[in-house]
C-alpha positions as a Markdown table, in Angstrom:
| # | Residue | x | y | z |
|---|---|---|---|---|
| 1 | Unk | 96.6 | -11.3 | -60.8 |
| 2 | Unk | 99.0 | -12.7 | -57.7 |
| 3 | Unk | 101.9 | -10.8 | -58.3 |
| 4 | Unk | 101.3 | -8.4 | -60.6 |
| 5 | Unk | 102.2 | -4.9 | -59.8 |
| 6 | Unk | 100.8 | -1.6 | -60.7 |
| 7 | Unk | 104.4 | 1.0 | -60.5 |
| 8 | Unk | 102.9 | 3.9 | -61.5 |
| 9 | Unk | 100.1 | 4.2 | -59.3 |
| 10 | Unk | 100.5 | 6.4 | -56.5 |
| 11 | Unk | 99.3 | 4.5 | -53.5 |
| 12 | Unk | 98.5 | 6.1 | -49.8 |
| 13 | Unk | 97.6 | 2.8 | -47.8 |
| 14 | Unk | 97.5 | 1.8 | -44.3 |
| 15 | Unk | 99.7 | -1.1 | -43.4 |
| 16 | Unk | 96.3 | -3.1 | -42.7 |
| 17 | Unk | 95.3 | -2.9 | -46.1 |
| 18 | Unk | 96.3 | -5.3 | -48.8 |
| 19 | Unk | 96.8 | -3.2 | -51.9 |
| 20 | Unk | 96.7 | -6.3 | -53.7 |
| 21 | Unk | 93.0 | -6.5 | -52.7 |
| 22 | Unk | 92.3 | -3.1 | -54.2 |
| 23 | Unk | 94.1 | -4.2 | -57.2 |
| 24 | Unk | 92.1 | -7.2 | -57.6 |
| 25 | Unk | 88.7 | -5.2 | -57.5 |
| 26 | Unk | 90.2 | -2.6 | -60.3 |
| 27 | Unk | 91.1 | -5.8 | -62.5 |
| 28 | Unk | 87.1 | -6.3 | -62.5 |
| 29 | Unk | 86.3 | -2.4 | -63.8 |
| 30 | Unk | 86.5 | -2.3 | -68.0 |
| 31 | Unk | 87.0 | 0.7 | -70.3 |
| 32 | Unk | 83.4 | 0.0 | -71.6 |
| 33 | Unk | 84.6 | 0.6 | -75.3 |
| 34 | Unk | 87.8 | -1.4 | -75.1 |
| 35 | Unk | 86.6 | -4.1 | -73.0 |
| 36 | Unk | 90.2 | -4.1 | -70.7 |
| 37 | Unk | 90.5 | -3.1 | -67.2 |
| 38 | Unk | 91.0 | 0.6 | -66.5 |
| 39 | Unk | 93.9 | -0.6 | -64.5 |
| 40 | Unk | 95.6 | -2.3 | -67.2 |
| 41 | Unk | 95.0 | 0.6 | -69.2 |
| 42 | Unk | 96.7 | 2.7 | -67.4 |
| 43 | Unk | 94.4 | 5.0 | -66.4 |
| 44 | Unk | 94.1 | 5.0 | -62.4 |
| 45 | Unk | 96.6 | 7.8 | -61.4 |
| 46 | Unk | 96.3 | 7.6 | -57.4 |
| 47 | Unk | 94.4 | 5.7 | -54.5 |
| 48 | Unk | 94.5 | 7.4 | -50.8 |
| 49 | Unk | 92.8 | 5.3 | -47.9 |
| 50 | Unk | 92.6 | 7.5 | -44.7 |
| 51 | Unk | 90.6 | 5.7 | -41.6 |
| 52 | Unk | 87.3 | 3.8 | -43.7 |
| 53 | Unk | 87.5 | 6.5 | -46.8 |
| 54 | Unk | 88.8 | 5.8 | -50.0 |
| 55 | Unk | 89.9 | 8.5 | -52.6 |
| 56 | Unk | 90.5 | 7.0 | -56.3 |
| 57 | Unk | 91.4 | 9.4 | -58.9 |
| 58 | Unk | 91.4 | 8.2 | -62.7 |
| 59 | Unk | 93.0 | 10.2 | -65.5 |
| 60 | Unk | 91.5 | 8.9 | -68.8 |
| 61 | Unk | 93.2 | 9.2 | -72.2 |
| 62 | Unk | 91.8 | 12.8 | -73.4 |
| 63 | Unk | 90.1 | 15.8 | -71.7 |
| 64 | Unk | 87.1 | 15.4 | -73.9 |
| 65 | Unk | 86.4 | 12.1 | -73.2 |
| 66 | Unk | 82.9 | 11.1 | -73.7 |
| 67 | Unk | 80.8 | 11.9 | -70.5 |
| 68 | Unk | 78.6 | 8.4 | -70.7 |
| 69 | Unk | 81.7 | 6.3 | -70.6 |
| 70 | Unk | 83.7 | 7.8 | -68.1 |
| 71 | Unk | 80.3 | 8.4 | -65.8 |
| 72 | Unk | 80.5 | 4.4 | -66.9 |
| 73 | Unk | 84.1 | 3.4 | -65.6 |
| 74 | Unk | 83.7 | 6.2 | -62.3 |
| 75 | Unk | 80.3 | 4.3 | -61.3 |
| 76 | Unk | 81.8 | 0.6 | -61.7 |
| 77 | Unk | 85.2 | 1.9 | -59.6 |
| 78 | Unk | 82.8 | 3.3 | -56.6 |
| 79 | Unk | 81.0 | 0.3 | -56.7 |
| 80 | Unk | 83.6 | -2.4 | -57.0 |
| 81 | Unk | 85.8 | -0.7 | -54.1 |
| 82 | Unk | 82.9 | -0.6 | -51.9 |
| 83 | Unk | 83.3 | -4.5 | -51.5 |
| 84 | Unk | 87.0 | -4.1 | -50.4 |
| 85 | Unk | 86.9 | -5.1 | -46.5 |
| 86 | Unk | 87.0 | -1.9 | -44.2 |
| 87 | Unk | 86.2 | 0.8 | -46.5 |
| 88 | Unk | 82.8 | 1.8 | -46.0 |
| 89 | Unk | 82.7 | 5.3 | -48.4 |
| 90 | Unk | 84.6 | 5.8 | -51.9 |
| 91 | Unk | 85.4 | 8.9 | -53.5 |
| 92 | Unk | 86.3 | 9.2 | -57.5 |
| 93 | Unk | 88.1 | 11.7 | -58.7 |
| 94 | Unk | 88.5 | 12.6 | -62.1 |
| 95 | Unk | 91.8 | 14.3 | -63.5 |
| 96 | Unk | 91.3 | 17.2 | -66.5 |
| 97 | Unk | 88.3 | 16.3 | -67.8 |
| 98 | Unk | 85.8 | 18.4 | -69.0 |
| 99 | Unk | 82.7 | 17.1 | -66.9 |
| 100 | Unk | 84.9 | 16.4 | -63.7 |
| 101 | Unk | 82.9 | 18.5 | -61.0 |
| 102 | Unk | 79.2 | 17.0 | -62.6 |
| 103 | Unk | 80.4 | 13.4 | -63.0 |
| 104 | Unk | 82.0 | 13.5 | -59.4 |
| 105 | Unk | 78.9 | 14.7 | -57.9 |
| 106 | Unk | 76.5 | 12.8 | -59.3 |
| 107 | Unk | 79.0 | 9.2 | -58.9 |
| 108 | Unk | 79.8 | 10.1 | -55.1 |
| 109 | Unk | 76.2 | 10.8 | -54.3 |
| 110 | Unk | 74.8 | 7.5 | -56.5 |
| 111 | Unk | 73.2 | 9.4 | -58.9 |
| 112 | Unk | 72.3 | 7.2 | -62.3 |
| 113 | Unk | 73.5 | 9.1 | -65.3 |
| 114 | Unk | 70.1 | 10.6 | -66.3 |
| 115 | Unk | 70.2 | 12.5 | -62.9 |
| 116 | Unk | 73.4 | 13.9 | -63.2 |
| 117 | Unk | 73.6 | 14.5 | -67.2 |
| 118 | Unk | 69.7 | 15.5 | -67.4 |
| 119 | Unk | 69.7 | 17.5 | -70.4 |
| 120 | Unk | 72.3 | 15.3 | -72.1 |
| 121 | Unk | 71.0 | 12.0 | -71.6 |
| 122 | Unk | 69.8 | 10.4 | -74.6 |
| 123 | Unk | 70.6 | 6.7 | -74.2 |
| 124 | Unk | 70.0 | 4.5 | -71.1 |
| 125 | Unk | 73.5 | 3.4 | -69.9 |
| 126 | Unk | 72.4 | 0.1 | -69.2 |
| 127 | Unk | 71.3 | -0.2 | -73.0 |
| 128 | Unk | 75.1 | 1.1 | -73.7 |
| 129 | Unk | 76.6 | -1.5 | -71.5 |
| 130 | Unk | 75.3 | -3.9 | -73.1 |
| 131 | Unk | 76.2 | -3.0 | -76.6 |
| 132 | Unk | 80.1 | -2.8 | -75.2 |
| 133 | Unk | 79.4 | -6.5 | -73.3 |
| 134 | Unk | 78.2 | -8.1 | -76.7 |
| 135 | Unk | 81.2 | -6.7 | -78.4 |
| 136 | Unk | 83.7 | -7.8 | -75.9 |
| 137 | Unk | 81.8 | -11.0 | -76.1 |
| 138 | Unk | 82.9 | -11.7 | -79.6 |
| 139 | Unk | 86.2 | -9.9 | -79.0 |
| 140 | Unk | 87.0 | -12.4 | -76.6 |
| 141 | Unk | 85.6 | -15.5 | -78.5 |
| 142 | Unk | 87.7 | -14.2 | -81.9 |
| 143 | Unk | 90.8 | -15.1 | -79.5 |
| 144 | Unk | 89.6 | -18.4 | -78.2 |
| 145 | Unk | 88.7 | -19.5 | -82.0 |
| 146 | Unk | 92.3 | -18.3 | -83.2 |
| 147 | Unk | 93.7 | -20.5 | -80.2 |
| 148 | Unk | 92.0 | -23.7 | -81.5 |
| 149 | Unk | 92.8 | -22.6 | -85.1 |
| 150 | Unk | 96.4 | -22.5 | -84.1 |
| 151 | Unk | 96.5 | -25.9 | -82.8 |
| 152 | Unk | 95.1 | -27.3 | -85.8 |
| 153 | Unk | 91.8 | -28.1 | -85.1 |
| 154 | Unk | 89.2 | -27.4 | -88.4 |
| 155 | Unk | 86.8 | -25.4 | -88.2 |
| 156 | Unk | 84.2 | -28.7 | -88.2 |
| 157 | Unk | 86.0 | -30.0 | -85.4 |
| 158 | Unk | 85.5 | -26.5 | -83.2 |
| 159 | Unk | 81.7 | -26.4 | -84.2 |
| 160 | Unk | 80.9 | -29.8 | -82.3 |
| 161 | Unk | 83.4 | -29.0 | -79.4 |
| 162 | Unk | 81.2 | -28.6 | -76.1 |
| 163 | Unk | 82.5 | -26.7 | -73.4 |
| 164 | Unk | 83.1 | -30.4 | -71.4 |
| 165 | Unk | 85.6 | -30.9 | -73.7 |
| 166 | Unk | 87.7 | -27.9 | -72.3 |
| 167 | Unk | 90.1 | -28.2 | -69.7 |
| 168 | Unk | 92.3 | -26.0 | -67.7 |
| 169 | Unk | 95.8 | -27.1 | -65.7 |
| 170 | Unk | 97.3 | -24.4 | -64.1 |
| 171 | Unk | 98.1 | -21.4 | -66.6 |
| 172 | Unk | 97.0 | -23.0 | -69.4 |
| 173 | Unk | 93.8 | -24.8 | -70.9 |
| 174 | Unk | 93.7 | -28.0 | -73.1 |
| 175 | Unk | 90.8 | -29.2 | -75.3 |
| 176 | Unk | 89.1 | -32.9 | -76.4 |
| 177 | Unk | 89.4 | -33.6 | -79.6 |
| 178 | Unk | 87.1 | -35.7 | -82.0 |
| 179 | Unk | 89.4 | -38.7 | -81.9 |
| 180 | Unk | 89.7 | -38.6 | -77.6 |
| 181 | Unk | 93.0 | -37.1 | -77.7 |
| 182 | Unk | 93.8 | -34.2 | -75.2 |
| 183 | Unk | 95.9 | -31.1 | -76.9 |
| 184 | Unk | 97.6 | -28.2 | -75.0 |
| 185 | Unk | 96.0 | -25.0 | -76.8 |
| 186 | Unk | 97.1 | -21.9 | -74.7 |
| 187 | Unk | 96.8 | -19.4 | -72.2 |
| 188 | Unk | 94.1 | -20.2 | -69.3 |
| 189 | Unk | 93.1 | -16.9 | -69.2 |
| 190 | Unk | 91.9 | -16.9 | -72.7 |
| 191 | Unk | 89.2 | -19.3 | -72.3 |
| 192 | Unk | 88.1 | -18.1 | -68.9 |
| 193 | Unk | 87.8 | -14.2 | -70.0 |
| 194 | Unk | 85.7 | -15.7 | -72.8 |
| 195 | Unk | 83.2 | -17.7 | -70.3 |
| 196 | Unk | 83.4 | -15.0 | -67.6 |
| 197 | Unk | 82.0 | -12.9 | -70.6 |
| 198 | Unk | 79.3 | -15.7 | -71.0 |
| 199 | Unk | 78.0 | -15.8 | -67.7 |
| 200 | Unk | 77.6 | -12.3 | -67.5 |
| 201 | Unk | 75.3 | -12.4 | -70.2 |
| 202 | Unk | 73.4 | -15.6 | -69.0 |
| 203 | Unk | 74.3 | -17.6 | -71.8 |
| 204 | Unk | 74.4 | -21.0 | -71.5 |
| 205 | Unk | 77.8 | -22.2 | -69.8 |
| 206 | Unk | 77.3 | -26.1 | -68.7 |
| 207 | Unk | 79.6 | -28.5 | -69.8 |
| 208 | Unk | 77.1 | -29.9 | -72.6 |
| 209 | Unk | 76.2 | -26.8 | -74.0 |
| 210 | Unk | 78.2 | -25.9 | -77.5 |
| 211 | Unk | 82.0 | -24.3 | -77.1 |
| 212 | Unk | 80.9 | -21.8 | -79.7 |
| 213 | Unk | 77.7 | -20.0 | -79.7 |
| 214 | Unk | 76.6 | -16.8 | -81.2 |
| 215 | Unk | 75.2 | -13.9 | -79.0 |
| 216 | Unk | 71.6 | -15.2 | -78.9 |
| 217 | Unk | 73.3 | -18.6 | -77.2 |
| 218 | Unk | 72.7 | -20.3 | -80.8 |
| 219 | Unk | 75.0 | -22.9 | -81.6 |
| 220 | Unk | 77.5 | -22.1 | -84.6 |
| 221 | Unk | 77.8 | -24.3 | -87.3 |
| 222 | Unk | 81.1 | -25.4 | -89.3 |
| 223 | Unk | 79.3 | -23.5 | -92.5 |
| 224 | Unk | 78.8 | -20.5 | -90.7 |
| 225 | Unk | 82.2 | -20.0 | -88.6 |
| 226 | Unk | 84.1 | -19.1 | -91.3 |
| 227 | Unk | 82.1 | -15.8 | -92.4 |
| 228 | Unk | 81.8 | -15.6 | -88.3 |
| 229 | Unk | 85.5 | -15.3 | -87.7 |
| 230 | Unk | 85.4 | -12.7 | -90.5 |
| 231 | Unk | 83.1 | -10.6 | -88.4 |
| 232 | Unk | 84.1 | -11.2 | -85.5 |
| 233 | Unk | 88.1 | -10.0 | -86.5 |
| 234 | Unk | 86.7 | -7.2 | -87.2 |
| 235 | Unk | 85.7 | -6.2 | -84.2 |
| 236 | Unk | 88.4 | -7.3 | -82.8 |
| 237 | Unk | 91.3 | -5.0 | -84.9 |
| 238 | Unk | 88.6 | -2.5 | -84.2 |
| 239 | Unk | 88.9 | -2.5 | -80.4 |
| 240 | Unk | 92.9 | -2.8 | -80.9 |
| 241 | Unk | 92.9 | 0.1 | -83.0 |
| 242 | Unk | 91.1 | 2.3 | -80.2 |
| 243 | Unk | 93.3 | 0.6 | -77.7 |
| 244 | Unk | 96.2 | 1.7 | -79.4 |
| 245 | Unk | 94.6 | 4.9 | -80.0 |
| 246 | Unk | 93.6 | 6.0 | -76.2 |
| 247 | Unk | 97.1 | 4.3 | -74.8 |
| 248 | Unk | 99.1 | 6.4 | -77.1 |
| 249 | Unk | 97.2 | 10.0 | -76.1 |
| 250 | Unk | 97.4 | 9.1 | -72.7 |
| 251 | Unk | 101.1 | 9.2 | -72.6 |
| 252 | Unk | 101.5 | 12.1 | -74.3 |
| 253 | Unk | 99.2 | 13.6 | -71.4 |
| 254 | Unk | 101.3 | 12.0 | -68.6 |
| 255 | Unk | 104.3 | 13.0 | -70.5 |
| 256 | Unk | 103.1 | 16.4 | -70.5 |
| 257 | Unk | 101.9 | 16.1 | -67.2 |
């Protein structure tokens, strides 16, 4: 993310802190349903650093925004801005939202959210996490298969590809094809989202294991991709649509904020 630059956050920094290093831990925290970065998204409003302390405060996209997955996105901000070098506590704030004062106390204080949400607590997050994981997954392997599509390899030629047979220069990634040639396909950060995704669910990622697997790390076959691709654009205009959704509310709240 060298270079990018996040205007509308209000920033408080000491000189000796690289905001870009803040920046670079937000890029790693998700809107659990929408699988993109909160930051992205729009929704961190300010970040204060006095002495060792760090104040965050988020403002999601409506006030009754469902108290599992902005407990989810508070706990991943603590904990990713803990690793930033020199800040040794982390506050999240929440702006108008409904369950501010109980998701505060129970984030700051490390509380899982059973302890904090004890009558209202009817899933394991964990379990919930990976639901959104698993749907990112194949959010993020519909756009790597539309890549190759667009270059013009068929969809037998994808199902044999091994990961080996990828290859990334600079900003962009390239890809072996059956007859040895090497074809530019697109954005680098395209295929590395989609293995970043893999890892994280210990799937398989050496270079021999297949390009395209399903989310039990089974290997897809050119019979089955094309009813695959089906699916899987459906969950992928599905997390557009609620992207669209939540970024649209949430500038009407800052417009009327």
């Amino acid at each position: 993310m060298e270079g990018k630059m996040y205007d509308d956050v209000r920033l408080s920094l000491p000189d000796t802190l690289d905001q870009e290093v803040i920046f670079r831990q937000l890029e790693r925290v998700l809107d659990p349903e929408l699988d993109e970065p909160i930051l992205k998204l729009g929704f961190v409003k300010s970040i204060e650093v006095e002495s060792d302390h760090l104040t965050i405060e988020l403002h999601l996209p409506t006030y009754w925004c469902a108290p599992n997955f902005s407990y989810m996105m508070a706990e991943d901000t603590r904990r990713e801005l803990l690793t930033v070098g020199g800040i040794h506590d982390v506050t999240v704030r929440l702006k108008d939202h409904f369950a501010a004062k109980t998701i505060e106390a129970g984030v700051n204080t490390g509380k899982s959210f059973s302890q904090a949400f004890p009558d209202e607590a009817s899933e394991d997050l964990c379990q919930l996490s990976d639901l959104f994981l698993r749907k990112g997954y194949i959010r993020r392997q519909e756009r790597l298969l539309q890549n190759l599509k667009s270059v013009g390899l068929s969809l037998e030629e994808i199902a044999v590809r091994r990961i080996g047979d990828l290859y990334f220069e600079g900003e962009s990634y390239r890809i072996r094809r059956n007859d040895g040639r090497i074809c530019d396909v697109g954005e680098a950060e395209v295929a590395r989202q989609y293995f970043q995704r893999r890892a994280e669910m210990n799937l398989d990622c050496s270079p021999a294991a297949p390009l395209i697997i399903d989310l039990r790390g089974r290997e897809v076959t050119a019979e089955q991709l094309e009813k695959y691709l089906i699916r899987a654009r459906t969950v992928r205009v599905a997390l557009q649509a609620n992207g669209s959704f939540c970024a649209a509310v949430l500038a009407a709240r800052k417009g009327k904020n």
